[in-house]
ZAFI-238147 format. One record per residue (C-alpha): x, y, z; residue in one letter. Coordinates in nm, 4 decimals, padded with zeros to 6 digits. Each point is the difference from the previous one (the first is absolute). Layout:
{site {X Y Z} A}
...
***
This chain:
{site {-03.7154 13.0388 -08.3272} X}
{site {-00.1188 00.1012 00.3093} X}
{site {-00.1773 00.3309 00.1113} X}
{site {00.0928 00.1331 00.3520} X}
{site {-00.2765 00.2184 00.2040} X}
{site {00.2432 00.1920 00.1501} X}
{site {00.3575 00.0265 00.0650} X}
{site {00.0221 -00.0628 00.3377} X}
{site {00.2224 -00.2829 -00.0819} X}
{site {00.3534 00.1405 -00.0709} X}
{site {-00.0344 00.3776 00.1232} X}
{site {-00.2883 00.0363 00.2569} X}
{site {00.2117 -00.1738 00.2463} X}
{site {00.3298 00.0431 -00.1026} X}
{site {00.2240 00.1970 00.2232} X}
{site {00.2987 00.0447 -00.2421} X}
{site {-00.0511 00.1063 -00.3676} X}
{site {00.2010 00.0563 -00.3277} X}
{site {-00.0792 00.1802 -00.2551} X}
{site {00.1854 -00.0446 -00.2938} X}
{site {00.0421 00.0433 -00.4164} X}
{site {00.1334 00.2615 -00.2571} X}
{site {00.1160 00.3391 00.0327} X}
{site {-00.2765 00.2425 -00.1240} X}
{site {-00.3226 -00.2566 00.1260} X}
{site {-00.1060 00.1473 00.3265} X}
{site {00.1808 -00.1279 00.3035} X}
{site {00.0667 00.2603 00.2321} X}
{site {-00.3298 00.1630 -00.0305} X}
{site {-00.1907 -00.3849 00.0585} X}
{site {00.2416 -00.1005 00.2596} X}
{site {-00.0494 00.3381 00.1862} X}
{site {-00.3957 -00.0129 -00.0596} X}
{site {-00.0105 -00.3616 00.1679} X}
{site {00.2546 00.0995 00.2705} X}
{site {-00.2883 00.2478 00.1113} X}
{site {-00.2924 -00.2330 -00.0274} X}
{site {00.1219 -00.3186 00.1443} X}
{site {00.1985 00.2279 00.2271} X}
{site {00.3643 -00.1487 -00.0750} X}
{site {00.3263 00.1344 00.0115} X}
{site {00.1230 00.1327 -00.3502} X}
{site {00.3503 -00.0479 -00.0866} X}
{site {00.1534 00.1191 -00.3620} X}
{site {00.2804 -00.1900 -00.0954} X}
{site {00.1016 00.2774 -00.2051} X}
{site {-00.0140 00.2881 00.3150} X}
{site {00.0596 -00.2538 00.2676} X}
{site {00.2943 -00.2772 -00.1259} X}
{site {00.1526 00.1211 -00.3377} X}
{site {00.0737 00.3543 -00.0532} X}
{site {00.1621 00.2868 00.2089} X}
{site {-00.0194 00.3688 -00.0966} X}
{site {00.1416 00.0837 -00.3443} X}
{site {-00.0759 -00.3323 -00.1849} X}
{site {00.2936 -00.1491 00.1915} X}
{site {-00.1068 -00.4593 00.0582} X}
{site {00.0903 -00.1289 00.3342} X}
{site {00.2427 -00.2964 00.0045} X}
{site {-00.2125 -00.3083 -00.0934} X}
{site {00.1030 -00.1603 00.3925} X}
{site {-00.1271 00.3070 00.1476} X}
{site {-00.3730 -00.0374 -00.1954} X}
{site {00.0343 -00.3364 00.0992} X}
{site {00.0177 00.0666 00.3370} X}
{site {-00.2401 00.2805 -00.0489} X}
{site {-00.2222 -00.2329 -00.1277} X}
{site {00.0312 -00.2270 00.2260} X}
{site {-00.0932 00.1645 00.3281} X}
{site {-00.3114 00.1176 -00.1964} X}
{site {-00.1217 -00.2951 -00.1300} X}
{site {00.0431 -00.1749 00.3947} X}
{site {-00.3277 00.2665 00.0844} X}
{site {-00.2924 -00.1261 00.0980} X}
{site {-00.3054 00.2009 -00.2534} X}
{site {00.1603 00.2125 -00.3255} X}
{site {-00.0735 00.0397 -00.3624} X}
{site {00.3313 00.0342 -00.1571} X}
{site {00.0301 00.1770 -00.3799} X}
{site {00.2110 -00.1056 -00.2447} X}
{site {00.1244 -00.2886 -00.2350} X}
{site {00.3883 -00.0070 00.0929} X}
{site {00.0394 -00.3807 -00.1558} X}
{site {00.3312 -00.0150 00.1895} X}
{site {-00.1520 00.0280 00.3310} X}
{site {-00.2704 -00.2840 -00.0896} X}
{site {00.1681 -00.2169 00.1733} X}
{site {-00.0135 00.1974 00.3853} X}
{site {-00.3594 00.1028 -00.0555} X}
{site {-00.2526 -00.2539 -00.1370} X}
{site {00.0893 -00.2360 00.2638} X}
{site {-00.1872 00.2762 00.2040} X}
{site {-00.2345 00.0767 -00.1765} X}
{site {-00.3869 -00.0888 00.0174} X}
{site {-00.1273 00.1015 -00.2920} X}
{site {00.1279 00.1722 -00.3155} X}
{site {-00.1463 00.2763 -00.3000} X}
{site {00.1441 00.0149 -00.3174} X}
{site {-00.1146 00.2923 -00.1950} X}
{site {00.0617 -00.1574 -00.3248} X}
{site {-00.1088 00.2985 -00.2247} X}
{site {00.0785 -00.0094 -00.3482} X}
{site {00.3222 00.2066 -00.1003} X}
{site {-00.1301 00.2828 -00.2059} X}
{site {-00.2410 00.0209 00.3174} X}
{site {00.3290 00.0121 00.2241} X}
{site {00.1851 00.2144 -00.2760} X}
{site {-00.2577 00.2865 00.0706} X}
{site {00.0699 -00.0845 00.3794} X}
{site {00.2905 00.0981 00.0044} X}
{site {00.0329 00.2900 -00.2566} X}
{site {-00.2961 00.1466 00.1569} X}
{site {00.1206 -00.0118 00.3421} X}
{site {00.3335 00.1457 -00.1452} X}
{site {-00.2143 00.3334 -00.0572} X}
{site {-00.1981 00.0319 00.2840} X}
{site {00.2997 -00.0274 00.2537} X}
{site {00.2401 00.2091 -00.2660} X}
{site {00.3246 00.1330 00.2164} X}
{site {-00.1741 -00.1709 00.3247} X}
{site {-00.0050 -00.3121 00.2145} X}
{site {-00.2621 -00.2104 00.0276} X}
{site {-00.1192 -00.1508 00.3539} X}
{site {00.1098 -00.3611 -00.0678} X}
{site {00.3544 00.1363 -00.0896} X}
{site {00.2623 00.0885 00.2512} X}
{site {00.0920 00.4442 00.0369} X}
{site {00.1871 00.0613 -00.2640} X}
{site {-00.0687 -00.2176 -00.2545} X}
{site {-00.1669 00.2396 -00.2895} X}
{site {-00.2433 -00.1755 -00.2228} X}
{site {00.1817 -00.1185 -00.3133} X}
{site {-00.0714 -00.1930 -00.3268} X}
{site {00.2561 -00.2078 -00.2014} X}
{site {00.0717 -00.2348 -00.2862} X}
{site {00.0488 -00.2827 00.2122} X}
{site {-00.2646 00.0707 00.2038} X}
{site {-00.2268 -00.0190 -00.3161} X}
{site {00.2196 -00.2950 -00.1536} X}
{site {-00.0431 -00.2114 00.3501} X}
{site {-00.4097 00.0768 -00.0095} X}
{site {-00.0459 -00.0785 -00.4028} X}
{site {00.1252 -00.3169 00.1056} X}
{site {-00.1048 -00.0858 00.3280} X}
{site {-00.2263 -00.2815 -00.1082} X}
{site {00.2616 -00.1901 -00.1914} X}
{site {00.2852 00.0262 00.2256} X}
{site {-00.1421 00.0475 00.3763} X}
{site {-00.3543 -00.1448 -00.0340} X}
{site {00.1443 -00.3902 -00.0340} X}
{site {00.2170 00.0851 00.2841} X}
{site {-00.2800 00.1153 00.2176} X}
{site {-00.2047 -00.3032 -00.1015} X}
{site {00.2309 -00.2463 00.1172} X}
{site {00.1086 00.1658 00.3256} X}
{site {-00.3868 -00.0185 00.0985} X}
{site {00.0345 -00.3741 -00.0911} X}
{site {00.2610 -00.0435 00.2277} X}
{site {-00.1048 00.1808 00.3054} X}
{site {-00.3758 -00.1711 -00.0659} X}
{site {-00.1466 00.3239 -00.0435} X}
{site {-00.1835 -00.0305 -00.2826} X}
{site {-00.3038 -00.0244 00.1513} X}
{site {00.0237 00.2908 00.1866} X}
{site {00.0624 00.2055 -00.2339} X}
{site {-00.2478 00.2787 -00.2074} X}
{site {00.0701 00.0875 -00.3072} X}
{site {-00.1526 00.3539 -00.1349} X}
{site {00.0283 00.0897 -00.3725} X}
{site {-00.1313 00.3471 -00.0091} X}
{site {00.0441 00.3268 00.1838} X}
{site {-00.4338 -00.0090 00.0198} X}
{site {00.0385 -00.3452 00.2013} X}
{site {00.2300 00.1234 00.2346} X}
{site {-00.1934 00.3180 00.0478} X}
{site {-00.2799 -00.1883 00.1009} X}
{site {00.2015 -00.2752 00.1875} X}
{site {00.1053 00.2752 00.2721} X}
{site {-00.3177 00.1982 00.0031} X}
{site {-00.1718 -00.0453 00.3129} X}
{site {-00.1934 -00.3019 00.0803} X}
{site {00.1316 -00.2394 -00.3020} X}
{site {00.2306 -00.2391 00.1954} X}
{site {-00.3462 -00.0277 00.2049} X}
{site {-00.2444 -00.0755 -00.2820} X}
{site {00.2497 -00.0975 -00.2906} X}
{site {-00.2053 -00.0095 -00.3606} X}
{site {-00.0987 -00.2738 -00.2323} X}
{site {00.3298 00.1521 -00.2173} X}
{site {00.2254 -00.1250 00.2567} X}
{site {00.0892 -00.3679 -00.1633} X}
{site {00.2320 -00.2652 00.1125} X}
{site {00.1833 -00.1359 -00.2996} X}
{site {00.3349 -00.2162 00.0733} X}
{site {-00.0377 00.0133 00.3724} X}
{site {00.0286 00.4159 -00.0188} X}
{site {-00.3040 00.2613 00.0447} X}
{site {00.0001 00.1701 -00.3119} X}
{site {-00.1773 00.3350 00.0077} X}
{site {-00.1343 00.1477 -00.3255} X}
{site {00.2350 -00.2274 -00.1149} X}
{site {-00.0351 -00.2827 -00.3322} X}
{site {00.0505 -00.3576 00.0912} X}
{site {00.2881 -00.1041 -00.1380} X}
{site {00.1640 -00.3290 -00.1371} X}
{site {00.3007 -00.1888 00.2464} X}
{site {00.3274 00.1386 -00.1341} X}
{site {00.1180 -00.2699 -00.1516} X}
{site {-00.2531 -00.0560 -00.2408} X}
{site {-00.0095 00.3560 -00.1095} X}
{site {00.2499 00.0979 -00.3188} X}
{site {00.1394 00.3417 00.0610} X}
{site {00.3161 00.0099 -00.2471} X}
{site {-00.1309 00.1246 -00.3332} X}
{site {00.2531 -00.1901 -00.2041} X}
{site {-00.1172 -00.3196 00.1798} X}
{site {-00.3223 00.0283 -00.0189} X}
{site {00.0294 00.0786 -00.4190} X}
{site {00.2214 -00.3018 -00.0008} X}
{site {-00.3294 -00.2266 00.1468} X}
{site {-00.2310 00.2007 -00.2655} X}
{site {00.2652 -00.0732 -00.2809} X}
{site {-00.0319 -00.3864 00.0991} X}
{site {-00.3260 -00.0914 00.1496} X}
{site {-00.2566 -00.1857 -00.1970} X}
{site {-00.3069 00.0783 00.1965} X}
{site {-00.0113 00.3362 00.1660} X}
{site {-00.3200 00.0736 00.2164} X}
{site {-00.0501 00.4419 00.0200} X}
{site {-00.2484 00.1114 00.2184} X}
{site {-00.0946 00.3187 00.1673} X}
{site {-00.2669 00.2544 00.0840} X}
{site {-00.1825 00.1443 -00.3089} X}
{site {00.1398 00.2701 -00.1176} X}
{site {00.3506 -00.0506 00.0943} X}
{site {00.0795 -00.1224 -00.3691} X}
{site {00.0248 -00.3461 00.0405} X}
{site {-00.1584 -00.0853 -00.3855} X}
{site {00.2266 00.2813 -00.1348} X}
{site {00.3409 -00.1772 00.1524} X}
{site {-00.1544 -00.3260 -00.0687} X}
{site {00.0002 00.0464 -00.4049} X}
{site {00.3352 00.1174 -00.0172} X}
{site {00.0992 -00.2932 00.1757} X}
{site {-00.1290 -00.2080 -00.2105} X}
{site {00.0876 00.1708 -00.3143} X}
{site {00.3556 00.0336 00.0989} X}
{site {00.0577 -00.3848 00.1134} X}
{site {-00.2859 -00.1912 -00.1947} X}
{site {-00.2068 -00.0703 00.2581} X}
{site {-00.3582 -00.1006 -00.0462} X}
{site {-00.2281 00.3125 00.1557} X}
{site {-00.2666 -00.0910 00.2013} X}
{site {-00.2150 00.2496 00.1622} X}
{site {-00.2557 -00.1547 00.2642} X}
{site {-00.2219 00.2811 -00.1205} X}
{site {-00.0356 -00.1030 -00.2962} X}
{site {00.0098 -00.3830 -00.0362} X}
{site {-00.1397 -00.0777 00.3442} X}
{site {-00.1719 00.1989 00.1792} X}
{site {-00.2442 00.2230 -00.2338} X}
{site {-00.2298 -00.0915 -00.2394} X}
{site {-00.1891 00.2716 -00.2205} X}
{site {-00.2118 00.2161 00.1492} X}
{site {00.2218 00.0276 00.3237} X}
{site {-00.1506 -00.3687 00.0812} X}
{site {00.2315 -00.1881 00.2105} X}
{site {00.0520 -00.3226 -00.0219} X}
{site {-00.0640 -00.2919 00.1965} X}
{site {00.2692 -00.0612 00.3001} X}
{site {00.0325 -00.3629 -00.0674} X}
{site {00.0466 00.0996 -00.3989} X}
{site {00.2662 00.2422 00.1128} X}
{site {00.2052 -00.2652 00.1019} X}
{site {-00.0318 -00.2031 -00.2591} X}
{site {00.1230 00.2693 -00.2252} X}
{site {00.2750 00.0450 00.2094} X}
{site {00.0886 -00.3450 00.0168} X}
{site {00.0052 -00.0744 -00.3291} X}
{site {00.2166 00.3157 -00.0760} X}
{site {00.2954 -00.0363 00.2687} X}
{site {00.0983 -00.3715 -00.1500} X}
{site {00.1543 00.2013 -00.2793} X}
{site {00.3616 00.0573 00.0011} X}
{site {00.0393 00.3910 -00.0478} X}
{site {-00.2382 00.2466 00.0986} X}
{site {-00.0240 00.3340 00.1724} X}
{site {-00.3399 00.0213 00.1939} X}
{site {-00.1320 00.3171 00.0786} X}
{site {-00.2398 00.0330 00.3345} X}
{site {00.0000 00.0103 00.3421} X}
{site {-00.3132 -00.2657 00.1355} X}
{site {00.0985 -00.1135 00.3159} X}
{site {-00.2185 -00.2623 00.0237} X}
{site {00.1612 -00.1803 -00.3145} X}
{site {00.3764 00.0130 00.1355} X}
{site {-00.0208 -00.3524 00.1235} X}
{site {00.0126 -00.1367 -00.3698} X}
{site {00.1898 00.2947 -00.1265} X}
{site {00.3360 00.0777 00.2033} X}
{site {00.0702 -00.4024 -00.0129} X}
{site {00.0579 00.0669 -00.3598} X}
{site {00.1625 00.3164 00.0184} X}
{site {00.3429 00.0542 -00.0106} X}
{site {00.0297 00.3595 00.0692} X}
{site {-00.2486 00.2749 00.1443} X}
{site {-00.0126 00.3438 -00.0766} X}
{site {-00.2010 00.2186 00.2550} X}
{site {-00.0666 00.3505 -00.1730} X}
{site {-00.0841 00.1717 00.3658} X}
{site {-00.0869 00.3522 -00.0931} X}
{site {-00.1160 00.2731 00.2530} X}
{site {-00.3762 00.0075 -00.0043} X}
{site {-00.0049 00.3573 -00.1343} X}
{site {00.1777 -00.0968 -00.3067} X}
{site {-00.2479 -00.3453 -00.0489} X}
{site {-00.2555 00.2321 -00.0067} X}
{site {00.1646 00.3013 -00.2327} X}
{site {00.0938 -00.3030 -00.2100} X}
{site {-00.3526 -00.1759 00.0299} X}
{site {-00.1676 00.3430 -00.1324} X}
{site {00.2498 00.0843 -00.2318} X}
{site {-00.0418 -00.3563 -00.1703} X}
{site {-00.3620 00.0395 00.0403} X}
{site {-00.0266 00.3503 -00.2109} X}
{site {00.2379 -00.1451 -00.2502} X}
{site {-00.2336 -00.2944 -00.1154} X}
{site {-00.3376 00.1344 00.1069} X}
{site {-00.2609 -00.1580 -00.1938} X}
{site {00.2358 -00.2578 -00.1406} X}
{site {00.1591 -00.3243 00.1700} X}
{site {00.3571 -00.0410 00.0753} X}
{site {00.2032 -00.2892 -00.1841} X}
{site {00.0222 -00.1753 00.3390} X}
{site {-00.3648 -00.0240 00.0746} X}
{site {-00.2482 -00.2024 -00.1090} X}
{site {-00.1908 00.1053 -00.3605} X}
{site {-00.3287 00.1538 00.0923} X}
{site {00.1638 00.1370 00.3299} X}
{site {-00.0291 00.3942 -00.0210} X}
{site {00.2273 00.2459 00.1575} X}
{site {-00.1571 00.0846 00.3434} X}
{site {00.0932 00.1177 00.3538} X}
{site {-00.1832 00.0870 00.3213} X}
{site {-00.0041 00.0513 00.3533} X}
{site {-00.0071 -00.3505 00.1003} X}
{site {00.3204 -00.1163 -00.2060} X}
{site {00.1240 00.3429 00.1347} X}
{site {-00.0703 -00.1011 00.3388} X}
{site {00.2114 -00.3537 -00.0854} X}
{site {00.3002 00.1736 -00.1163} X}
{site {-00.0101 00.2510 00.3008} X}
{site {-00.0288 -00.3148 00.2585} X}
{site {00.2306 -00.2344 -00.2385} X}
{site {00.2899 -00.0134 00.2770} X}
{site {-00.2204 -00.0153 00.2779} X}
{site {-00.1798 -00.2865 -00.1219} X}
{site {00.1376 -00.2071 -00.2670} X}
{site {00.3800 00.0578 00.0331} X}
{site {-00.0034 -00.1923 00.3059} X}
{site {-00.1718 -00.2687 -00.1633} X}
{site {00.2790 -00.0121 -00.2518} X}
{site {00.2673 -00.0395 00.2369} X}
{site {-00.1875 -00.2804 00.1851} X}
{site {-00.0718 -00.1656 -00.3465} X}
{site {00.3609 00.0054 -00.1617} X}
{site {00.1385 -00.0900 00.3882} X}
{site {-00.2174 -00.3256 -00.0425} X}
{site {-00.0305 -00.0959 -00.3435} X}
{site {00.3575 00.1725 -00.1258} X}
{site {00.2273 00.0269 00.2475} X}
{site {00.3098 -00.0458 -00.1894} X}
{site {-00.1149 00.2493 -00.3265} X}
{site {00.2319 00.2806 00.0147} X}
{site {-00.2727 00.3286 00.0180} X}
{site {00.0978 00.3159 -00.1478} X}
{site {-00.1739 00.3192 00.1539} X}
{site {-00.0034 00.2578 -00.2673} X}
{site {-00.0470 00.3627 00.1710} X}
{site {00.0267 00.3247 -00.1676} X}
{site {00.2946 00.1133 00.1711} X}
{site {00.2641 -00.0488 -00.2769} X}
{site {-00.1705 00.0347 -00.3328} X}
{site {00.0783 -00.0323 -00.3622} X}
{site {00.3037 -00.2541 00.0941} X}
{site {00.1493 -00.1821 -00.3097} X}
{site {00.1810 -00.3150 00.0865} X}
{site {00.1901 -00.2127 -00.1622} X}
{site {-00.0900 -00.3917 -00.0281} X}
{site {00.2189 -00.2891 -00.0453} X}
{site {00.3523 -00.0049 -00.2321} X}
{site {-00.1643 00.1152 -00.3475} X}
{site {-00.0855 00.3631 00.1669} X}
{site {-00.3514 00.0056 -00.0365} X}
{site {-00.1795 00.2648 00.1253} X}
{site {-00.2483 -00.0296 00.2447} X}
{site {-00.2365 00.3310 00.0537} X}
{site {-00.2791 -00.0329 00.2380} X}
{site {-00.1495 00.3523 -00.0770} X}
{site {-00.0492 00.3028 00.2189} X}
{site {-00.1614 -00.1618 00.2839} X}
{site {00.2064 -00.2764 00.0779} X}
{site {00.2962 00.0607 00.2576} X}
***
C-alpha cells in the first residue's frame, strides 16, 4: 500500500476528465467545481447528449455522434456514468472520478435535490426538463453497486484506467477534493489502494476475494472448519463470534483471552503469543476471534474463511462504550480473568485511526499470507438479515450489526 503526496499523477495534468458513479452522489456539482479550477470545459451528458426538452431521449446514433465530436476536444471534464457510451469515451480520457458514495448517501442525493429544484430545471439538465423523482430512479440507485459497479470495474480494466482513476466515498471528501488548493497539496487521506487514489476512502480487498452474496457467504460459514473474525473493537466481532460457534460447534477462541492478556492487563510475551497460537490453529474446528496483524502469517494459512466485521468508527466507539458501561468493574467472558472493564483515550484514539492505520495492514497481510481465503466485509448497511444455510434450513442470524 502505497501513500501518494499529491495527486498530480492522474488529474494535475490531465486534459480530459470523467467523472462518474450513482445518481444522487455528487457529480454535477464536482464536475462543475473542477471545470472552474483546472479551468476545463464542462460537458453534462445529461444537458448536452441525452435529453431534449420535455423528458423526450435522443436516438442512441445521434448521442453517439454527440458524443463523439465531444470527446475528440482537446481539455473537458465530462459528467456522467452513461455505461453505454464507455466504449467512445475512456479511450479519451486521462483520468477518471468515481464518486462511489454509499446508496442511502445517494438516496438523500437525489430526494433532496428533488425538493430544492421542485417544478424547476436544474443547470446540468436541458430547458424543459422539470426536476422529477421516480421508482425506477430509486430502484436503479438501491442497486447501483450490485448491478453497475462490476460493470464499471471491468470497463476501467479494459481501457487500463485503473490507475487513473480516484475513488471518493463521501460527500466530505469530495467537498474537500474541489476546495481550492487540494489537487496542489493533496492530504495524507488521499491513499492508493489497487492502483486507484482513494480519498477518505477504506482500502479494500481485490474483488474476487471478497464474498458479497449473503447466501454464499452463509453457505462457507455453514461448512468451514476454521473461521478467522477480526475487526476493529467495538464493531462486535466477540458477539458474532459466539454465535458462530454455538450454532456450528466450533471451538471459540478469543485472542483476548487465551493469548494476548494475562491478569492484571499484563501482556504477554510476543514470542509466547505465538506459541499459543500455534499450538491452537493445528486443531480441526475453531472460530478465532481477533484482529493482530502481526500474527496473520500463521493464522490465514489455516483459515478457511474470513469474516471482516468493518463497522463505521462511530459505531466501534458507541459499541466500545456501550460494552464498557455494561461490564464496568467486571471482565467480559472473552478476556482474560483478572482483566477489568476499562476504556480510555488512547484505545479511543486506536479505534478512531483503526482504518487509517491497521486496515491497510490487513489487506497487505491476507494479500500475502491468504490470498485465496474468501473475506467477508460485514458493514451495517443491511442489518438483522436471517439466512438460510445448507439443505436442512438452518438458520443463520448474525445479529443487528451484521449486513
Amino acid at each position: 500500500m502505497n501513500i501518494t503526496s499529491g495527486l498530480k499523477s492522474p488529474l494535475i495534468e490531465a486534459n480530459r476528465i470523467l467523472v462518474i458513479g450513482c445518481p444522487g452522489s455528487g457529480k454535477s456539482t464536482l464536475a462543475t467545481r473542477l471545470s472552474r479550477a483546472l479551468d476545463l470545459d464542462y460537458i453534462s451528458m445529461d444537458r448536452d447528449f441525452y435529453w431534449q426538452p420535455g423528458w423526450r431521449k435522443r436516438p442512441r446514433d445521434e448521442i453517439d455522434r454527440r458524443i463523439a465530436r465531444a470527446v475528440a476536444e482537446q481539455r473537458w471534464i465530462m459528467d456522467g456514468t452513461g455505461l453505454s457510451s464507455f466504449h467512445l469515451r475512456l479511450p479519451r480520457a486521462d483520468a477518471v472520478i468515481w464518486l462511489r458514495l454509499p446508496r442511502y448517501a445517494c438516496l438523500y442525493g437525489v430526494i433532496s435535490r428533488a425538493f430544492h429544484y421542485f417544478g424547476r430545471n436544474r443547470p446540468e439538465l436541458p430547458s424543459g426538463c422539470p426536476e422529477r423523482l421516480s421508482l425506477h430512479a430509486l430502484s436503479y440507485i438501491w442497486n447501483f453497486e450490485r448491478d453497475a459497479a462490476p460493470l464499471i470495474e471491468a470497463a476501467l480494466r479494459d481501457h487500463r484506467l485503473v490507475n487513473s482513476t480516484v475513488i471518493i466515498r463521501s460527500r466530505k471528501a469530495a467537498s474537500r477534493f474541489a476546495a481550492p488548493g487540494f489537487l496542489g497539496a493533496c492530504p495524507r487521506s488521499a491513499r492508493l489502494a489497487r492502483g486507484s487514489c482513494m480519498i477518505d476512502q477504506k482500502v479494500d480487498l481485490p474483488p474476487r476475494q471478497q464474498i458479497t452474496d449473503l447466501e454464499q457467504a452463509a453457505e462457507h460459514i455453514r461448512t468451514a472448519r476454521r473461521i478467522l473474525v477480526m475487526g476493529c473493537s467495538g464493531g462486535g466481532k466477540s458477539t458474532l463470534s459466539l454465535k458462530i460457534a454455538k450454532r456450528f460447534g466450533l471451538s471459540y477462541i478469543s485472542l483476548d483471552r487465551d493469548v494476548f492478556w494475562l491478569p492484571g492487563w499484563v501482556v504477554r510475551a510476543r514470542a509466547e503469543q505465538r506459541n499459543i497460537i500455534a499450538s491452537r490453529i493445528v486443531e480441526e474446528r475453531w472460530i478465532m476471534d481477533g484482529t493482530n496483524p502481526s500474527s496473520l502469517d500463521i493464522r490465514l494459512p489455516r483459515t478457511d474463511f474470513v469474516v471482516w466485521v468493518r463497522m463505521p468508527r462511530l459505531l466501534c466507539i458507541w459499541g466500545a462504550i456501550s460494552r464498557w458501561a455494561k461490564w464496568i468493574g467486571r471482565t467480559r467472558p472473552e478476556m482474560a480473568p483478572g482483566c477489568i472493564e476499562k476504556i480510555d483515550l488512547e484505545f479511543l484514539r486506536f479505534i478512531w485511526t483503526f482504518e487509517e492505520k491497521f486496515a491497510p495492514r490487513l489487506v497487505a497481510g491476507i494479500a500475502e499470507h491468504g490470498p485465496d481465503v474468501p473475506v467477508l466485509q460485514l458493514e451495517p448497511f443491511l442489518v438483522s438479515l436471517q439466512h438460510s444455510v445448507g439443505s436442512s434450513g438452518v438458520g443463520w442470524s448474525a445479529g443487528r450489526r451484521v449486513s
